[in-house]
N, C-alpha and C positions, 0 to 999 in steps of 0.2 A: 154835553159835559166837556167835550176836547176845547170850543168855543170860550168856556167858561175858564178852562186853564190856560186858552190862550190868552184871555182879557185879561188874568192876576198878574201871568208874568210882566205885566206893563207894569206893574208896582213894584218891581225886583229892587233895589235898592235906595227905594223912597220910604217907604211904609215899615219898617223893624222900630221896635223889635214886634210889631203887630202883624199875623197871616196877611200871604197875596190872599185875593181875594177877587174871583171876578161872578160875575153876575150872569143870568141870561135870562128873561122874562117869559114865557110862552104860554099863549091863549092859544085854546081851539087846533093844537096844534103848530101855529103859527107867531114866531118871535117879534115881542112887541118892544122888547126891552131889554139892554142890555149895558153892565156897565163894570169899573172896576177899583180902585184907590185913586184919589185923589195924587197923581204923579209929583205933584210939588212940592208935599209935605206930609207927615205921618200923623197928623194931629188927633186924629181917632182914638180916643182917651175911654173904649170898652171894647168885649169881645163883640165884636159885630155879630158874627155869624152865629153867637150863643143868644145875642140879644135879639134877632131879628128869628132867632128858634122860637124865643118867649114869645114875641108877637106876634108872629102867626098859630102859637098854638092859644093863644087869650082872644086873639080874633076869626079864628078860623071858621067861626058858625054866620059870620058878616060877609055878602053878598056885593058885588058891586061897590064897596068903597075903597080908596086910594089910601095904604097907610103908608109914608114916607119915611124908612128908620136910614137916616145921614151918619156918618162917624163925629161929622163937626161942625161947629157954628158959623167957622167964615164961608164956608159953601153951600151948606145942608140946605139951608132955607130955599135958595133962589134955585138949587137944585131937583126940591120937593116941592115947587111950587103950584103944580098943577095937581098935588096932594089933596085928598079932603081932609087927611090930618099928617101932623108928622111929628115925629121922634127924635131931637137931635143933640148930639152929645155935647155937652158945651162946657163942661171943667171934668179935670177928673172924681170920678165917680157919682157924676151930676149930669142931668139931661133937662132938657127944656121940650114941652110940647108945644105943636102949633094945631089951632083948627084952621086951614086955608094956609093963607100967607102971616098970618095975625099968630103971634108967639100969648100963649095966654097960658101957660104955667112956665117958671122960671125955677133954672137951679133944684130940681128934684133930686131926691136920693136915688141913684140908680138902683137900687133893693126896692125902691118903690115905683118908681117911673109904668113899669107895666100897668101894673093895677091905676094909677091914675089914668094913663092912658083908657084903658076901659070904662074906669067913673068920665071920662069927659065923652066920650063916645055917648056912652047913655044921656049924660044931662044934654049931648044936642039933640037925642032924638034920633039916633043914626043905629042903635042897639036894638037890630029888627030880625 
């Protein structure tokens, strides 16, 4: 946790009126991943940390897949790119999903963004 408050405050006067916000990833005990806001700009157009609650609690019974949830579209993408899906916020109150690198729903209503996330999960065949 001290890690994870160390990575936010890197977002201290980039990211308002939206939370610092840092990240830390751990498998097996051991940190794979770790990250925090985009330093250059606050463009995060949702609650992350509220939105990335919903996907993991809509994903949480899936095994071994990569879900990508970005704050924003000029980074998200290339930043989720080793994703097998991803989640990225791309106007206010609008998200665009990716499977891979390939963006194949655009402009969702974030009230619905989750639940498509899950219908596209199933129609790959990844809902196991």
């Amino acid at each position: 946790m001290s890690r994870a408050l160390q990575l936010a405050r890197r977002g201290a006067g980039y990211v308002s009126p939206n939370p610092m916000v840092g990240a830390v990833v751990v498998c097996d005990g051991r940190i794979i991943g770790e990250g925090y806001p985009c330093p250059s700009c606050g463009r995060t157009m949702f609650d992350l940390q509220a939105t990335l609650a919903a996907v993991k609690a809509a994903t949480s019974r899936l095994k071994g897949l990569k879900i990508g949830v970005m704050g924003c579209i000029v980074n998200g993408p290339g930043e989720m790119a080793d994703a097998d899906y991803g989640y990225v916020g791309a106007c206010a109150g609008h998200v665009s999903l990716y499977k891979g690198k390939e963006c194949v729903e655009k402009n969702i209503p974030e009230a619905e963004a989750v639940e498509h996330l899950v219908d596209l999960i199933k129609r790959n065949g990844d809902w196991k």
